[in-house]
N, CA, C and O atoms as a GROMACS GRO file, in nm:
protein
  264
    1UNK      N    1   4.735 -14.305  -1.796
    1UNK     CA    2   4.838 -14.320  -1.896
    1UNK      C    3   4.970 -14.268  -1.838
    1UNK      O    4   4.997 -14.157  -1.792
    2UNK      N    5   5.033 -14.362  -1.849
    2UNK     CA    6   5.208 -14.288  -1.815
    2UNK      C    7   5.345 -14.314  -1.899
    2UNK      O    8   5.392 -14.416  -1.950
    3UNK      N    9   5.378 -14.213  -1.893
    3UNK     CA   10   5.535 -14.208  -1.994
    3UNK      C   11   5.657 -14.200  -1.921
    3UNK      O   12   5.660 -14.116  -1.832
    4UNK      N   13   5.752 -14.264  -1.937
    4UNK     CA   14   5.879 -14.282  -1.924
    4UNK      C   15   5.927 -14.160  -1.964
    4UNK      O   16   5.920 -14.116  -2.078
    5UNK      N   17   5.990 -14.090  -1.845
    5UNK     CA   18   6.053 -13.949  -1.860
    5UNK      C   19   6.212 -13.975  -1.854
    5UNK      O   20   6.285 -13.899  -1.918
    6UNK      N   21   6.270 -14.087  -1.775
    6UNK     CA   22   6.407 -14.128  -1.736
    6UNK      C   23   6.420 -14.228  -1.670
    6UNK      O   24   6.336 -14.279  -1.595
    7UNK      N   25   6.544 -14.269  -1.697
    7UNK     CA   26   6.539 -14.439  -1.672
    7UNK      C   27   6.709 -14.431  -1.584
    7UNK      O   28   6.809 -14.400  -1.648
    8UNK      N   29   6.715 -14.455  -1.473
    8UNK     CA   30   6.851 -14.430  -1.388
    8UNK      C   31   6.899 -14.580  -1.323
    8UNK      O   32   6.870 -14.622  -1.211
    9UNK      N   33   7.005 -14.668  -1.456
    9UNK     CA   34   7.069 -14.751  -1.390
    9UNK      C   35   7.134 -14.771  -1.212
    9UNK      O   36   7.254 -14.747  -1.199
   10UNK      N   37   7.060 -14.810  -1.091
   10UNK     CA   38   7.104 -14.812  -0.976
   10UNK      C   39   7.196 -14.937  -0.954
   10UNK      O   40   7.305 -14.926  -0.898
   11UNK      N   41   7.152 -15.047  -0.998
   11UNK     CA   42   7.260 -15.185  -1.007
   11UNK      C   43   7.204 -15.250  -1.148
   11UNK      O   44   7.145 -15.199  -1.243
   12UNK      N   45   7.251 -15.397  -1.116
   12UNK     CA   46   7.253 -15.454  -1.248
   12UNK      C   47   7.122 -15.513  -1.228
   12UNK      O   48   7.089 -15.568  -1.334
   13UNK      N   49   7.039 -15.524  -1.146
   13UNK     CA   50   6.881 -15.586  -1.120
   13UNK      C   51   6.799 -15.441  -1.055
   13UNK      O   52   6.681 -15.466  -1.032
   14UNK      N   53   6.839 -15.292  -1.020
   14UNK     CA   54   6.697 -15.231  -1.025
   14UNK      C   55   6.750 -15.073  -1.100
   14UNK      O   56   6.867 -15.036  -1.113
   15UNK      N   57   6.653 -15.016  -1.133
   15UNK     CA   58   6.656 -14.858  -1.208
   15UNK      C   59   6.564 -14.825  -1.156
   15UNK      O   60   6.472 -14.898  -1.120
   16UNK      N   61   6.573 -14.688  -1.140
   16UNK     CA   62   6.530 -14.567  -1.087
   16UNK      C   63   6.452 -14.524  -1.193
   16UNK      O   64   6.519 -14.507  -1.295
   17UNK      N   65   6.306 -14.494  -1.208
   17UNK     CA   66   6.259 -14.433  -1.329
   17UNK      C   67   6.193 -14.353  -1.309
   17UNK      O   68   6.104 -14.394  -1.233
   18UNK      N   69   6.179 -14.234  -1.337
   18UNK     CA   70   6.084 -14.109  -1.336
   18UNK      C   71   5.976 -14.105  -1.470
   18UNK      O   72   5.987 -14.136  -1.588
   19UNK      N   73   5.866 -14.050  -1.384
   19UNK     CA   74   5.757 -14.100  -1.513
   19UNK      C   75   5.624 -13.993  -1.475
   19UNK      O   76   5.602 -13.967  -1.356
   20UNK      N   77   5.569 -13.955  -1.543
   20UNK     CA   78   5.496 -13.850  -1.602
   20UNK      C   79   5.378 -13.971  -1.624
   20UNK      O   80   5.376 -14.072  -1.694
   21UNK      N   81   5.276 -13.908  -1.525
   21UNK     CA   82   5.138 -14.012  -1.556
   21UNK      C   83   4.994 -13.907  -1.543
   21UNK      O   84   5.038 -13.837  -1.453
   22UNK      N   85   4.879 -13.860  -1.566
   22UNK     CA   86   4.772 -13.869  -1.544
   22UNK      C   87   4.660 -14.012  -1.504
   22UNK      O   88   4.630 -14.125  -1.543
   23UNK      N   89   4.618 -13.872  -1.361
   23UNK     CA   90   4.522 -13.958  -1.320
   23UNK      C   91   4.397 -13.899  -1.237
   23UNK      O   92   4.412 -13.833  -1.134
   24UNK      N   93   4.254 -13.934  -1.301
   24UNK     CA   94   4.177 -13.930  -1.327
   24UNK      C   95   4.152 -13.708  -1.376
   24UNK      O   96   4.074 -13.614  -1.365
   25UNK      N   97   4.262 -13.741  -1.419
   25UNK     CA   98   4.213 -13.582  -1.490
   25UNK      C   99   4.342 -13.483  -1.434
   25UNK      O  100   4.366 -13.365  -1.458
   26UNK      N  101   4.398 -13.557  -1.370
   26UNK     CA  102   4.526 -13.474  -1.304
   26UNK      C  103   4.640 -13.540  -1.354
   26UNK      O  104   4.651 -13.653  -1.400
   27UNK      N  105   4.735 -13.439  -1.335
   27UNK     CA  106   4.880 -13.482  -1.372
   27UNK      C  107   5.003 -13.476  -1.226
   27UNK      O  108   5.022 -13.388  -1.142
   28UNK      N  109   5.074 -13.626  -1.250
   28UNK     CA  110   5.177 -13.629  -1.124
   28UNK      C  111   5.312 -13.676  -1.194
   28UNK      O  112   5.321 -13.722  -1.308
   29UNK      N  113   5.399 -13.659  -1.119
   29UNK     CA  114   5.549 -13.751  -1.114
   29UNK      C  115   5.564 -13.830  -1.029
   29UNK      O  116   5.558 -13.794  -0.912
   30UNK      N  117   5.586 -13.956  -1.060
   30UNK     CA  118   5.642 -14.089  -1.013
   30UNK      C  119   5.778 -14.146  -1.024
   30UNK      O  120   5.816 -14.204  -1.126
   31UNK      N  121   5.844 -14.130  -0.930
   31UNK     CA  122   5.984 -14.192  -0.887
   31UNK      C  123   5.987 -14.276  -0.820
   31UNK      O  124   5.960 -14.275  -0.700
   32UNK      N  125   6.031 -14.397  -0.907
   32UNK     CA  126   5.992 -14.544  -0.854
   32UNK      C  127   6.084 -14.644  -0.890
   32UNK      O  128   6.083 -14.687  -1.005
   33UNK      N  129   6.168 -14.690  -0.802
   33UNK     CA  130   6.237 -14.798  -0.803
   33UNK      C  131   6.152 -14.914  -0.879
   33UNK      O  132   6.033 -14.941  -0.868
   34UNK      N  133   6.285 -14.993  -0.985
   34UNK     CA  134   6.208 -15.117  -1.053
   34UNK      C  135   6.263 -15.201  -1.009
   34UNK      O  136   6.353 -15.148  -0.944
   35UNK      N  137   6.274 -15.364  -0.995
   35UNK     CA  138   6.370 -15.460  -0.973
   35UNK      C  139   6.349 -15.535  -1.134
   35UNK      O  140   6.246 -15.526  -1.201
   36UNK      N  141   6.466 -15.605  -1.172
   36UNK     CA  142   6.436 -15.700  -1.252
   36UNK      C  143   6.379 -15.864  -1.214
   36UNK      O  144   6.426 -15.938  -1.128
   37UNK      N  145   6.301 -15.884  -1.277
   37UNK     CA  146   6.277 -16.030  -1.272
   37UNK      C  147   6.342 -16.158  -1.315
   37UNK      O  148   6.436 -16.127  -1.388
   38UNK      N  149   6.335 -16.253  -1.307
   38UNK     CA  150   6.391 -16.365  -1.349
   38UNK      C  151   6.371 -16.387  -1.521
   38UNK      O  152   6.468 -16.433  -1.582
   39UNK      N  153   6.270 -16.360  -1.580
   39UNK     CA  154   6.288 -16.360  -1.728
   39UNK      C  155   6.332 -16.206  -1.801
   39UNK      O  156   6.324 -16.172  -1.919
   40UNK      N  157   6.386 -16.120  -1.667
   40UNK     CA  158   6.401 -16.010  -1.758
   40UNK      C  159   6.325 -15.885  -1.730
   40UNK      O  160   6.382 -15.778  -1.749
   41UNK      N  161   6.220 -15.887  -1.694
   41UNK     CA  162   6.091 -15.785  -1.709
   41UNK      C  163   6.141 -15.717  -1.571
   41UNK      O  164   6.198 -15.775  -1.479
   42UNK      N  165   6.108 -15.581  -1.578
   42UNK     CA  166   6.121 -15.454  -1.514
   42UNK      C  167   5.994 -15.448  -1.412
   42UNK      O  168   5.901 -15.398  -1.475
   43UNK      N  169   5.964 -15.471  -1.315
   43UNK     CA  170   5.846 -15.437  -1.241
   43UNK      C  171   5.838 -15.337  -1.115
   43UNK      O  172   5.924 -15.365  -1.032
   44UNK      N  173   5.768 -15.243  -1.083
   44UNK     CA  174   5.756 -15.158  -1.018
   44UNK      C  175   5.761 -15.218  -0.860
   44UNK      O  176   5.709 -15.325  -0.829
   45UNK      N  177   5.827 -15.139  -0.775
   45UNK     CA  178   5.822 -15.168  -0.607
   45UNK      C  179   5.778 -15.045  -0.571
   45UNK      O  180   5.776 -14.935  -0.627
   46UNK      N  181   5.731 -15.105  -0.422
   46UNK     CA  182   5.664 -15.003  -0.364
   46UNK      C  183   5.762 -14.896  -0.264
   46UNK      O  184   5.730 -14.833  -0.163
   47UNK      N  185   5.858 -14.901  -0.318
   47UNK     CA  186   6.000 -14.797  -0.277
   47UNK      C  187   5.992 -14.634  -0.401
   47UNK      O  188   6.060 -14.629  -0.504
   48UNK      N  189   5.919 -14.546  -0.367
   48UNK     CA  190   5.898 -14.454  -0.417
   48UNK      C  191   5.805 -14.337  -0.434
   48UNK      O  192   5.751 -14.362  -0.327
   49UNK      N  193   5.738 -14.227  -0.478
   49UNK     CA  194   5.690 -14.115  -0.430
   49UNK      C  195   5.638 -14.083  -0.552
   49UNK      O  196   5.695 -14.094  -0.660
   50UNK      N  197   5.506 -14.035  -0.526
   50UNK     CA  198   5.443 -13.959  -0.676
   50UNK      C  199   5.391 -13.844  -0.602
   50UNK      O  200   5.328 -13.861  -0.497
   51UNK      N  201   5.419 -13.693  -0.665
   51UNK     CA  202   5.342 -13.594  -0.607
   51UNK      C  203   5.298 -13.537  -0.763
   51UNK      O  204   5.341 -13.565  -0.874
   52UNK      N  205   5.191 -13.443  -0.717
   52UNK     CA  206   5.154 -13.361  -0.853
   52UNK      C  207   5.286 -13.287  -0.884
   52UNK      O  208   5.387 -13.255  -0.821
   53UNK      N  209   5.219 -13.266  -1.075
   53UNK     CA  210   5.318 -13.256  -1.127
   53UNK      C  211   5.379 -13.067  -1.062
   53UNK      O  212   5.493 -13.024  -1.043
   54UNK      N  213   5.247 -13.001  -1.047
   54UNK     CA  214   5.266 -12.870  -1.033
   54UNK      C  215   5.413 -12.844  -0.885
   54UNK      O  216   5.476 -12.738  -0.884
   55UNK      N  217   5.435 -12.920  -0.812
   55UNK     CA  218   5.543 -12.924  -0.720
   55UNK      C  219   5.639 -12.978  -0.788
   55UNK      O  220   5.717 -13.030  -0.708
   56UNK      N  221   5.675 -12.994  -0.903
   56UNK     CA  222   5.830 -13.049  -0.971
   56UNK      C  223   5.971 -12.936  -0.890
   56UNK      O  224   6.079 -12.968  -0.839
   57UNK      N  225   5.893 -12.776  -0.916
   57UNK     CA  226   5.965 -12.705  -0.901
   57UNK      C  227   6.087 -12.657  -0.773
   57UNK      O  228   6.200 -12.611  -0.759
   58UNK      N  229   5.928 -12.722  -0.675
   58UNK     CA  230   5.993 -12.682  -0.529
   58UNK      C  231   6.056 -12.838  -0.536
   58UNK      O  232   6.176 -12.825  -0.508
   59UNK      N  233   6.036 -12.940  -0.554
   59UNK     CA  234   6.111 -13.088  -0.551
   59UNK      C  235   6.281 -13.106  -0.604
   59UNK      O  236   6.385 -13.147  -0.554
   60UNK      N  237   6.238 -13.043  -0.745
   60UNK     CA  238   6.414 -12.994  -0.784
   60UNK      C  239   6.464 -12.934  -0.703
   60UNK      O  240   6.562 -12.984  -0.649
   61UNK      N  241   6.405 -12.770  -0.650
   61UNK     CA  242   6.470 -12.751  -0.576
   61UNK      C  243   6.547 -12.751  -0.414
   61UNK      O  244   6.628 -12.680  -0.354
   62UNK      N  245   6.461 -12.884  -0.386
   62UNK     CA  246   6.490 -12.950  -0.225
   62UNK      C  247   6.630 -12.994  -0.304
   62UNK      O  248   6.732 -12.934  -0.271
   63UNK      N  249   6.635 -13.084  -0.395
   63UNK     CA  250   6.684 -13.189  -0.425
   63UNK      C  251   6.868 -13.110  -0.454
   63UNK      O  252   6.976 -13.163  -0.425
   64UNK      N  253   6.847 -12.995  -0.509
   64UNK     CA  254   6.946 -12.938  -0.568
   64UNK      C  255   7.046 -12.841  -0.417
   64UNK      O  256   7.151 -12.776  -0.421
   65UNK      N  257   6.973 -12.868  -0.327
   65UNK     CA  258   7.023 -12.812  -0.164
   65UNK      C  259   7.043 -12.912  -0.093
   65UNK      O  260   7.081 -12.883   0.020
   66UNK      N  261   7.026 -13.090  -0.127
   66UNK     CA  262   7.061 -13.147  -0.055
   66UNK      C  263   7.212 -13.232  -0.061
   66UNK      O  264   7.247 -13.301   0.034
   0.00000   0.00000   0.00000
């Protein structure tokens, strides 16, 4: 199961979405480029990174030194 945590306009065809999923009994974050499709629909590419959720902390804080 996964939830939409944030949704980050990059152009007018892909977003950046961060998302909060369990899997098989564990919990991760997924940052994953979408492209749009030709009728519209949002679909996932394989341009992006899921680690457990328990490393959010040290991840913000790479992110906040770079």
């Amino acid at each position: 199961m996964s939830k939409i945590i944030q949704k980050i306009t990059k152009n007018e065809n892909e977003e950046i979405r961060i998302l909060s999923l369990t899997y098989r009994g564990a919990e991760y974050i997924d940052i994953r480029i979408f492209c749009r499709l030709t009728d519209n629909e949002m679909i996932p590419t394989r341009k992006g990174v899921i680690f457990p959720k328990e490393l959010v902390k040290a991840v913000i804080k790479g992110l906040k030194e770079a």
